[in-house]
C-alpha positions as CSV (number, residue, x, y, z in Angstrom):
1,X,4.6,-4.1,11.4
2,X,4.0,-2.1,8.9
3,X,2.1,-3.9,6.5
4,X,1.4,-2.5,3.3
5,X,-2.3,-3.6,1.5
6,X,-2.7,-2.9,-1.9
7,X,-6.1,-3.5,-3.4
8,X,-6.8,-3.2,-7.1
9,X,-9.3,-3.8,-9.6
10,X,-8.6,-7.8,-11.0
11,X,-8.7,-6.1,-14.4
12,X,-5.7,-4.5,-14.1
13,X,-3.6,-7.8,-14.0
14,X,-3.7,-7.6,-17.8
15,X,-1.6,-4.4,-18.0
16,X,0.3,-4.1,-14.7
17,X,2.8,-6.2,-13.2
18,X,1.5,-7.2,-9.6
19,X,4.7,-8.6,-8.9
20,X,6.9,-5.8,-9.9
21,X,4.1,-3.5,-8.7
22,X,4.5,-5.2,-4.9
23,X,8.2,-5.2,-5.1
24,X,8.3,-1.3,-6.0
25,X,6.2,-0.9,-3.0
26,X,8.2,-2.6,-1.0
27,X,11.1,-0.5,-2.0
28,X,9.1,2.2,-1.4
29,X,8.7,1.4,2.0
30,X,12.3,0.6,2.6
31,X,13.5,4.2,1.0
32,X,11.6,6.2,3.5
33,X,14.3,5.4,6.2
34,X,11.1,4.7,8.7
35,X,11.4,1.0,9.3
36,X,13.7,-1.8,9.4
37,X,13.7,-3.8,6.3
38,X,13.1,-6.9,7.7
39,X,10.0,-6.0,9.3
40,X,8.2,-4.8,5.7
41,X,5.4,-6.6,5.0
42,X,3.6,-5.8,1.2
43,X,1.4,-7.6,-0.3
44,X,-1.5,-7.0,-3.2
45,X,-5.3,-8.2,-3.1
46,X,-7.2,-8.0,-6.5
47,X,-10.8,-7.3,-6.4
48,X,-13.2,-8.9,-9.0
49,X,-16.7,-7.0,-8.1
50,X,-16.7,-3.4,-6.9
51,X,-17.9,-0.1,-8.3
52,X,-15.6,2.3,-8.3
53,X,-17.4,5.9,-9.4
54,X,-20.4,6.1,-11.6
55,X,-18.7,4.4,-14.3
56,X,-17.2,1.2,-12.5
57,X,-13.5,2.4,-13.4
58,X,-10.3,0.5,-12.0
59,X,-8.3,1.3,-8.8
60,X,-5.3,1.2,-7.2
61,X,-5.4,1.3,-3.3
62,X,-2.9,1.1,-1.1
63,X,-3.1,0.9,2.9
64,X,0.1,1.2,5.0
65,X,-0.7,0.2,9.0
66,X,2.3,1.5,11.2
67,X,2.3,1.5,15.3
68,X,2.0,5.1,16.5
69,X,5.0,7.1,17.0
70,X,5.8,9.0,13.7
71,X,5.1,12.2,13.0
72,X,2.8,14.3,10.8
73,X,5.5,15.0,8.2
74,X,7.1,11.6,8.3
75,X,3.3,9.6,7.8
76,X,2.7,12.6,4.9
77,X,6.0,11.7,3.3
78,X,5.6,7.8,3.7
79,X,1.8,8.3,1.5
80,X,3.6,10.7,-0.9
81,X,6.1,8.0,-1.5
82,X,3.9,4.9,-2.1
83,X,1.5,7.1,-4.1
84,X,4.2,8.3,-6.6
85,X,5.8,4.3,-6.5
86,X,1.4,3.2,-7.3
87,X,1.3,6.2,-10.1
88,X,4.5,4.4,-11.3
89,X,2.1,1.7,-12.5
90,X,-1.4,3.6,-13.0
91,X,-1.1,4.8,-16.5
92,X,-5.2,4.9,-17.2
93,X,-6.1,4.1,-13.7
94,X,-8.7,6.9,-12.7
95,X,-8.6,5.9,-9.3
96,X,-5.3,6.0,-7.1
97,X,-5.4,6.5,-3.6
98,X,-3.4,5.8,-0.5
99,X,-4.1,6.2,3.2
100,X,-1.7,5.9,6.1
101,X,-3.2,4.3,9.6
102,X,-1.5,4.0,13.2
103,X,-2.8,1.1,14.4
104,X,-3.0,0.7,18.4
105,X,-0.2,-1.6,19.9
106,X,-2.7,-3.0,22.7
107,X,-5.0,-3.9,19.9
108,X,-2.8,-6.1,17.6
109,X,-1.4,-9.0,18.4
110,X,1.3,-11.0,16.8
111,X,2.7,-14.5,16.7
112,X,6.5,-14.1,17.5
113,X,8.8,-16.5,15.6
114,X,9.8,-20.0,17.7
């Protein structure tokens, strides 16, 4: 924990770097000062069919899922920083969004290294 989802529209693979895209995110997530770096985990899922809008435009959509504990201000200042790292890369993207979520501790479980 946290993870960082990004979803996107497939399409956009032919004018943004995924790779570079995930590893600015990543950085992102590091600069806030909110987590150890270690436990950072990004990654990017591209989807093929969806309809975004009344005109089926592209997206960029990122989802950050962080145990409870920070504050109002700090979860604010974590989405301001992915959204401006995602806007980095969304020149003619219509759609860019981010959402922050506290996931429950009792709810999520997690294999633990051997």
């Amino acid at each position: 924990m946290p993870h960082l989802v990004i979803e996107y529209a497939e399409k956009l693979e032919e004018s943004i770097s995924i790779p570079a895209l995930v590893s600015a995110a990543q950085q992102a997530m590091q600069s806030s000062g909110l987590f150890a770096p270690h436990t950072i985990k990004t990654r990017a899922t591209p989807y093929r069919h969806f309809v975004a809008g009344d005109k089926g435009g592209s997206f960029l959509h990122a989802e950050v899922r962080l145990f409870e504990g920070r504050s109002d201000r700090e979860r604010e200042s974590l989405s301001a920083t992915v959204f401006n790292t995602l806007c980095q890369f969304a020149e003619g993207v219509p759609a860019v969004t981010v959402e922050v979520r506290e996931v429950d501790p009792s709810c999520y479980s997690k294999r633990l290294p051997f």
